[in-house]
C-alpha positions as CSV (number, residue, x, y, z in Angstrom):
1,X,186.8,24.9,-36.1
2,X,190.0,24.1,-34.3
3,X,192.2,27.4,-33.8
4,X,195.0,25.2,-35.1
5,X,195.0,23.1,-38.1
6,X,198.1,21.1,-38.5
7,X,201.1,23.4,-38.0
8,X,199.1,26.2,-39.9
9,X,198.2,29.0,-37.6
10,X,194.8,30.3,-38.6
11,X,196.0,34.0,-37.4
12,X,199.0,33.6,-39.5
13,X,197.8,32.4,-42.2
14,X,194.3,33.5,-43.0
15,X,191.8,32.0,-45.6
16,X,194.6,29.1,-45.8
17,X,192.3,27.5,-43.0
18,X,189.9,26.6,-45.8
19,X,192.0,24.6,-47.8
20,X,193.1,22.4,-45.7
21,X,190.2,22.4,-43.2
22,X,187.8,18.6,-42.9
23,X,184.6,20.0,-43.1
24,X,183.5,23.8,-44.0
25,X,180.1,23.2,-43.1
26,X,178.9,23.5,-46.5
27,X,176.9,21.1,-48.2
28,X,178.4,19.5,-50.9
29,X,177.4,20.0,-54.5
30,X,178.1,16.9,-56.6
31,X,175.1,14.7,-56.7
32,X,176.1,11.0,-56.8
33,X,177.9,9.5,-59.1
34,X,177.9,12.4,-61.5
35,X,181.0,13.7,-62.7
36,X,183.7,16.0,-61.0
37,X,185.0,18.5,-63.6
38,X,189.0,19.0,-63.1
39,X,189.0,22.6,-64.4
40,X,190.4,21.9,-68.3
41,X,187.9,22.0,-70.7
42,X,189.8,19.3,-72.8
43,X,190.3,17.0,-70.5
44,X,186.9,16.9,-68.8
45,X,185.6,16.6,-72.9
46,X,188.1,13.7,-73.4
47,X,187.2,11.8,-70.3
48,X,183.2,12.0,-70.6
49,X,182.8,15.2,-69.0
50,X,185.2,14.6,-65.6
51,X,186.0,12.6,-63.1
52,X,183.7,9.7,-61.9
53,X,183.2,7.4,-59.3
54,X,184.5,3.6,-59.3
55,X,187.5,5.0,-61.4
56,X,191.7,4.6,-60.7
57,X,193.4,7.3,-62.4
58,X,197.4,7.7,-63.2
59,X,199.0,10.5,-63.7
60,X,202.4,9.7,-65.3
61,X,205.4,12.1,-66.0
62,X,209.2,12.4,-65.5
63,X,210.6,14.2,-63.0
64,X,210.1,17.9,-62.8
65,X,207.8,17.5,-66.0
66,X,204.5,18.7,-64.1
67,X,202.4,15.6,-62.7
68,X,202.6,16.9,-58.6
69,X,200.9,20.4,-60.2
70,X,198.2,18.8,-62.3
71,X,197.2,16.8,-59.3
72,X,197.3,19.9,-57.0
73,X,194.8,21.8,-59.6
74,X,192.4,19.2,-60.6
75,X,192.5,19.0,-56.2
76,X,191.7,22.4,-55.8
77,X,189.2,22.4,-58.6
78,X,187.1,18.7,-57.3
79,X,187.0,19.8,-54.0
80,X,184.9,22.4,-54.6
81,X,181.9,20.0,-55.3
82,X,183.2,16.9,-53.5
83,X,185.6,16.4,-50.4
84,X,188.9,15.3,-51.6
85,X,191.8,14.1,-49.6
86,X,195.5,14.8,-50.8
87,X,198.0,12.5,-49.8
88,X,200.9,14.8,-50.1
89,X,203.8,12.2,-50.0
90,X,206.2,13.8,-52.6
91,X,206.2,17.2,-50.8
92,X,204.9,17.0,-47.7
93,X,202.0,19.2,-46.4
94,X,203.6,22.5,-45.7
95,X,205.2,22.3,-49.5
96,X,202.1,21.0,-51.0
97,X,199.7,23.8,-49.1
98,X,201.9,26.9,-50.3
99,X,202.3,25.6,-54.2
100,X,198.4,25.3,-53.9
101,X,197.9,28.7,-52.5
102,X,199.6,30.1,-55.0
103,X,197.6,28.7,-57.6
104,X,194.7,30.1,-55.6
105,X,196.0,33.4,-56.0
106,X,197.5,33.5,-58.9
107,X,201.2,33.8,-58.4
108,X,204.3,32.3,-57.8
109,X,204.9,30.2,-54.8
110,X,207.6,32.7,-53.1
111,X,205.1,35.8,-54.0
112,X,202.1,33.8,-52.5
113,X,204.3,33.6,-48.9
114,X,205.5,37.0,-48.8
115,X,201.5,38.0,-49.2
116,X,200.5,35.9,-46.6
117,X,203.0,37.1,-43.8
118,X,201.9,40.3,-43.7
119,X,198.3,40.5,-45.1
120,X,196.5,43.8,-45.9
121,X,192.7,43.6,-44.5
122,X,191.6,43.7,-48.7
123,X,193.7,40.8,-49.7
124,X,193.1,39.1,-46.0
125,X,189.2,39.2,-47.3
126,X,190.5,37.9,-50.8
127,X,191.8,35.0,-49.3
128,X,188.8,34.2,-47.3
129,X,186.4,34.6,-50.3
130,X,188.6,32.1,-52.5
131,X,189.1,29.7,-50.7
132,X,186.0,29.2,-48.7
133,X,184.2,27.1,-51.3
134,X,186.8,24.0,-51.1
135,X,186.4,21.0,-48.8
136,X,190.2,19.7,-49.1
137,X,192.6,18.2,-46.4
138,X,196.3,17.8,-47.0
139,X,197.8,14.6,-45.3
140,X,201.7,13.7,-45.1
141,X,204.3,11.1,-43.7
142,X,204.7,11.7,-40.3
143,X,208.4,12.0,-39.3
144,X,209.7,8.2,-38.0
145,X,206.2,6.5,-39.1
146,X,205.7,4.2,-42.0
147,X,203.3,5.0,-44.9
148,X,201.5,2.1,-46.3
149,X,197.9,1.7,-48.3
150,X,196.8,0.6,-45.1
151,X,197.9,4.0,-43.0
152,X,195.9,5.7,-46.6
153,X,193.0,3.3,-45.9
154,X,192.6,4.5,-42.4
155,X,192.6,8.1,-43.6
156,X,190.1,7.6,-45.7
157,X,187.7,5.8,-43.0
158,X,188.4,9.1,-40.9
159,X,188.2,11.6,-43.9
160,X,185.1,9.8,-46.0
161,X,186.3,11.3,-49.4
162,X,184.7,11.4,-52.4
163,X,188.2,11.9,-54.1
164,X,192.0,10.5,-53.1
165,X,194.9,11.8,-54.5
166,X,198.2,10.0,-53.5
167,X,201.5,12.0,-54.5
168,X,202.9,10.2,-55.2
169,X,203.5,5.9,-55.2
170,X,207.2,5.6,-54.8
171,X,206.4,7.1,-51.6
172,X,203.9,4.2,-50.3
173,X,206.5,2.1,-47.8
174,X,204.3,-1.3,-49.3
175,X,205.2,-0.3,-53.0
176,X,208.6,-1.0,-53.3
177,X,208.5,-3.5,-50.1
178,X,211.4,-6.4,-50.4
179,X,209.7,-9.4,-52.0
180,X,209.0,-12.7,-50.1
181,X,210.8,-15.7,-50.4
182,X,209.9,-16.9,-54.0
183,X,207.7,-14.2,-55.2
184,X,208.8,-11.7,-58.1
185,X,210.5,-8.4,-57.4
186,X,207.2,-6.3,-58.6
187,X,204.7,-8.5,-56.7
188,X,204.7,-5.5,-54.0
189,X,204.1,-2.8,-56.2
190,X,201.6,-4.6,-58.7
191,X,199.4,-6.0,-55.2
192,X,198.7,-2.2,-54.5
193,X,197.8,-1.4,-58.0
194,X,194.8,-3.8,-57.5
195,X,194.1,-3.0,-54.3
196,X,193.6,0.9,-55.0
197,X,191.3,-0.1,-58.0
198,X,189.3,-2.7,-55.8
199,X,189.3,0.2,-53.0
200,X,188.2,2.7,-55.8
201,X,185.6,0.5,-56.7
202,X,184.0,-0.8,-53.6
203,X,184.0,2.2,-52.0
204,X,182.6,4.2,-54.7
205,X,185.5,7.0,-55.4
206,X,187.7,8.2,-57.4
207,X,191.5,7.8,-56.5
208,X,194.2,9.6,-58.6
209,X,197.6,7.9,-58.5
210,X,200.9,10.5,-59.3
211,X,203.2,8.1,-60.3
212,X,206.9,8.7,-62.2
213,X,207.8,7.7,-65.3
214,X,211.3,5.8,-66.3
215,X,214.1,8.7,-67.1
216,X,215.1,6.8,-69.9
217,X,212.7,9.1,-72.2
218,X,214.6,12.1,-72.5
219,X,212.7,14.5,-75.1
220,X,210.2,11.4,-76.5
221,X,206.7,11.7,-75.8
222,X,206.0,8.9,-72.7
223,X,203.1,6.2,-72.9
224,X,201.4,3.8,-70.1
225,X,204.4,1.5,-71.2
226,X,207.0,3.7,-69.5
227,X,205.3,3.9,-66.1
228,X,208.2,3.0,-63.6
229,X,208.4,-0.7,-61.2
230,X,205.1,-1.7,-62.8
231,X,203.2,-2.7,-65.8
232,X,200.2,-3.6,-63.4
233,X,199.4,0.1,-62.6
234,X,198.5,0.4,-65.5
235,X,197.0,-2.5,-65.9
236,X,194.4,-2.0,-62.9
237,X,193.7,1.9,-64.2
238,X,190.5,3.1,-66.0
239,X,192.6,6.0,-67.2
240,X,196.1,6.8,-67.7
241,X,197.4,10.6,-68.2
242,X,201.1,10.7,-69.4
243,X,202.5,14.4,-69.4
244,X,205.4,15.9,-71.6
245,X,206.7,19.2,-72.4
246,X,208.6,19.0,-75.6
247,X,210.3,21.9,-75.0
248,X,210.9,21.7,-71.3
249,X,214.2,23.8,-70.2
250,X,214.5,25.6,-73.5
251,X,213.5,29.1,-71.7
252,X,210.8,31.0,-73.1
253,X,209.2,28.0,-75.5
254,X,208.8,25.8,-72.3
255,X,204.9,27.0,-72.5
256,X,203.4,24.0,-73.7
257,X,202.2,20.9,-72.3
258,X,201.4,17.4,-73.8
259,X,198.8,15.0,-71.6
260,X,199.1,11.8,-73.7
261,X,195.5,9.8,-72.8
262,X,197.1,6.4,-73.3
263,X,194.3,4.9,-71.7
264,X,190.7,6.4,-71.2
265,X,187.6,4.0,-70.1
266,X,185.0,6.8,-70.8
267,X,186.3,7.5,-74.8
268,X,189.0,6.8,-77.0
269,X,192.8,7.5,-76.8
270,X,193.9,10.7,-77.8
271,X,197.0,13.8,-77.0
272,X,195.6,17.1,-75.7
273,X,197.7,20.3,-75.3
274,X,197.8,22.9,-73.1
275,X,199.5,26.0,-72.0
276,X,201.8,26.0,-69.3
277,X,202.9,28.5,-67.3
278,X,206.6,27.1,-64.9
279,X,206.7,30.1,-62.7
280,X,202.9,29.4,-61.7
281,X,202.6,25.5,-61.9
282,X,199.4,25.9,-64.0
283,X,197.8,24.2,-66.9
284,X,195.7,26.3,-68.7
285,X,193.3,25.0,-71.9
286,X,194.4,26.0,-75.1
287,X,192.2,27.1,-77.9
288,X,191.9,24.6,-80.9
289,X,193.4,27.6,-83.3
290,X,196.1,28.0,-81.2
291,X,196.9,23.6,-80.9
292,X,196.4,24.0,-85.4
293,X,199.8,26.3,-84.9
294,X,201.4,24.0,-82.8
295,X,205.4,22.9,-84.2
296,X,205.5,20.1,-81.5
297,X,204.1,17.0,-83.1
298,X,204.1,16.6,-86.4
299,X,201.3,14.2,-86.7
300,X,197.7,15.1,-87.2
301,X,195.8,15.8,-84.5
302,X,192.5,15.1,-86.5
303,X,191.1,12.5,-83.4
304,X,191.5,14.9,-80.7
305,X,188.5,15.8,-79.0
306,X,187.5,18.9,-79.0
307,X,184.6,20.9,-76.6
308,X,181.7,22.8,-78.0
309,X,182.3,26.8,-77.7
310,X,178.5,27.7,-79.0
């Protein structure tokens, strides 16, 4: 392995080296074509037991409602079983890296770089032993250089993923691109939608889209409907996740987390809850007896899933 790994310094950050590193030399668990479990009981039950191959999913959300730290945990969780390639366009690498450390560890983002500066030789070992088992590389914009499906594509020749994750669409330079002479203002934006699910498809993978949501829903639950520049994303998906927090920036109550499954090709629509922790960045499941107390959502929740705890 290369001393250097980006602009990570393997003496100065140990066990980091894992995360981001193309090949650990470990073979890969995930026979073919079955599914990739993303780490939350509930949504792995909802979707047929994980992710699967030949599948476009979108995660949709308003800004600052969660959707870049979903992505970063079901990432850390695939890539244990399957190399998965992060296209960290929101953030950029550096950002994306340290928020997913920190989920690693268990700790805040700022707690998780203060650790790694000055490592003690037990939590040096720590590191090493949890992140070892992941085969995940963390890709960004380089400064000056356009960013197109194209530059993505060429990644993924180099990478061979099993799993794509692209934080997050705005960020594509071909999404938004200025419409030709006679063509509609979304033609640019609804072309990559196909191609990513003719892409996921022919090359047998599974890409995850991060895409926003229109800010027009303050406090209302979002659906597919509300995904931003596009209907055809959604159109072109096998699954769309739309997050909420009902009680988002209302202190202490901000602790749980809606994921709307507007659209689901493995089962039927449904809304799953979760706990969320804000200083962390991380969705935990939440036991059904806890979602029956629930003051959120008025509405029955008779048709959500639930996963066998015999």
């Amino acid at each position: 392995m290369a001393d250097r790994i980006g602009p990570y310094d393997v003496g100065e950050r140990a066990g980091i080296r894992e995360i981001v590193a193309l090949d650990t030399g470990k073979p890969l668990r995930a026979p073919e074509g079955d599914p990739l479990e993303t780490g939350l009981m509930l949504l792995d039950h909802a979707i047929g037991g994980g992710l699967r191959p030949k599948r476009l999913v979108t995660i949709g959300a308003r800004s600052g409602y969660g959707k870049s730290a979903l992505a970063e945990q079901i990432a850390l969780q695939v890539s244990k079983r399957a190399r998965t390639m992060y296209l960290g366009l929101e953030l950029g690498r550096e950002r994306t890296i340290d928020r997913m450390f920190a989920k690693v560890i268990g700790t805040d983002v700022q707690s998780a770089r203060r650790a790694m500066q000055h490592p003690s030789p037990g939590m040096r070992e720590q590191f090493e032993r949890l992140t070892y088992d992941r085969n995940l590389v963390v890709e960004e914009r380089k400064i000056g250089e356009r960013f197109t499906l194209d530059t993505a594509l060429l990644l993924m020749n180099v990478n061979h993923p099993k799993v794509v994750i692209i934080d997050h669409m705005r960020h594509l330079d071909d999404w938004l691109a200025p419409a030709s002479a006679g063509q509609r203002g979304d033609v640019p934006a609804a072309l990559v939608a196909r191609r990513l699910a003719e892409i996921a498809y022919e090359t047998n993978i599974t890409i995850i889209a991060v895409h926003q949501a229109k800010n027009a829903l303050q406090g209302s639950r979002p659906t597919q409907h509300d995904l931003a520049d596009t209907a055809a994303l959604a159109q072109h998906s096998d699954h769309v996740w739309m997050i909420h927090r009902p009680f988002r920036s209302q202190g202490l109550r901000d602790t749980i987390a809606e994921v709307v499954v507007d659209k689901n090709r493995e089962g039927p629509e449904c809304l799953l809850h979760f706990e969320w922790t804000g200083r962390l960045m991380r969705y935990r499941d939440m036991m059904p007896g806890d979602e029956e107390s629930l003051t959120c959502c008025k509405a029955k929740r008779t048709q959500t899933p639930r996963y066998d705890q015999t």
